[in-house]
C-alpha positions as CSV (number, residue, x, y, z in Angstrom):
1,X,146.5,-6.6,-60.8
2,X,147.1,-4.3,-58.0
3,X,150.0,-5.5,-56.7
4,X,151.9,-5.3,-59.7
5,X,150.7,-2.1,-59.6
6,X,152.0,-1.1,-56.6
7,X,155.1,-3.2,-57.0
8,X,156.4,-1.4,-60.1
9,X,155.3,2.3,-59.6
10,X,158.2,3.7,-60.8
11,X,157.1,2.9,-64.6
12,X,153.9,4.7,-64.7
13,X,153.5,8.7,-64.4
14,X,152.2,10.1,-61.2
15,X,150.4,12.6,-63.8
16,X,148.1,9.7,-65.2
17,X,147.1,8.3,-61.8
18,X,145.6,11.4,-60.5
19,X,141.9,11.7,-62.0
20,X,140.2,9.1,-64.3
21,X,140.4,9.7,-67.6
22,X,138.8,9.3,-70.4
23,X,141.3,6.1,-71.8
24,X,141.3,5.2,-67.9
25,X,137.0,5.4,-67.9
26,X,137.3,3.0,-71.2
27,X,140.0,0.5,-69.6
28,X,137.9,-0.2,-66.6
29,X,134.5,-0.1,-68.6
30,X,136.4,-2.7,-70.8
31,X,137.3,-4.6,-67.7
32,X,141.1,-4.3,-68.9
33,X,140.3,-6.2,-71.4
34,X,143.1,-5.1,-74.0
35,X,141.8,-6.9,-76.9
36,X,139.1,-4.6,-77.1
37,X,140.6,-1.4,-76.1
38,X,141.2,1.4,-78.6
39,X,144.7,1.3,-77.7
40,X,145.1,-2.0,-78.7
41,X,143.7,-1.4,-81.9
42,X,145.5,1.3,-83.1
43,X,148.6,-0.8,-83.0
44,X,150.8,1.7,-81.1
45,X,154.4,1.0,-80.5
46,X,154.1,0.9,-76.8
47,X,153.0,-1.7,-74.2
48,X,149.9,-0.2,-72.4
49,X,149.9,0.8,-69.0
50,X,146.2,1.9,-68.6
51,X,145.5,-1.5,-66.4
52,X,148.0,-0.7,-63.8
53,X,146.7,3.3,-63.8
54,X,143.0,2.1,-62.7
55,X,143.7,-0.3,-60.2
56,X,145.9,2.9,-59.0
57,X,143.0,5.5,-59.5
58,X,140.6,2.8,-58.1
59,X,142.7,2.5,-54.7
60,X,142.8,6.1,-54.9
61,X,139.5,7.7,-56.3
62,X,137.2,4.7,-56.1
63,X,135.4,4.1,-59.1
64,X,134.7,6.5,-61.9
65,X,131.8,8.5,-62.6
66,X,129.9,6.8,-65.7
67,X,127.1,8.8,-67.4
C-alpha cells in the first residue's frame, strides 16, 4: 500500500496527511479494511482515499495515539 501511496500523491490533499484523524484512527484500527469502515457504509459517491492517507501519516507520524 505505500507505494501506491507515494506513487500517486498528487490525488490526495496535503491537508489530510498531516495529523491522524479521527476517520484516519478508524481506517488503520480497521486495518483498511473498507468493508467495515463507516465510509463504506454510508454509500458515499466517492472512492475512499483514507488507506493511502495512513500509510502516508504512518511514514510520517508513526502510528496513532489509541486511548
Amino acid at each position: 500500500m505505500l507505494n501506491h501511496a507515494i506513487i500517486e500523491p498528487a490525488d490526495i490533499s496535503s491537508s489530510i496527511t498531516k495529523n491522524w484523524t479521527e476517520q484516519a484512527i478508524e481506517c488503520y484500527k480497521l486495518n483498511g479494511n473498507c468493508e467495515e469502515c463507516s465510509i463504506k457504509k454510508a454509500h458515499y459517491s466517492f472512492d475512499c482515499q483514507m488507506p493511502k492517507v495512513v500509510e502516508i501519516l504512518m511514514l510520517m507520524n508513526g502510528e496513532p495515539e489509541i486511548d
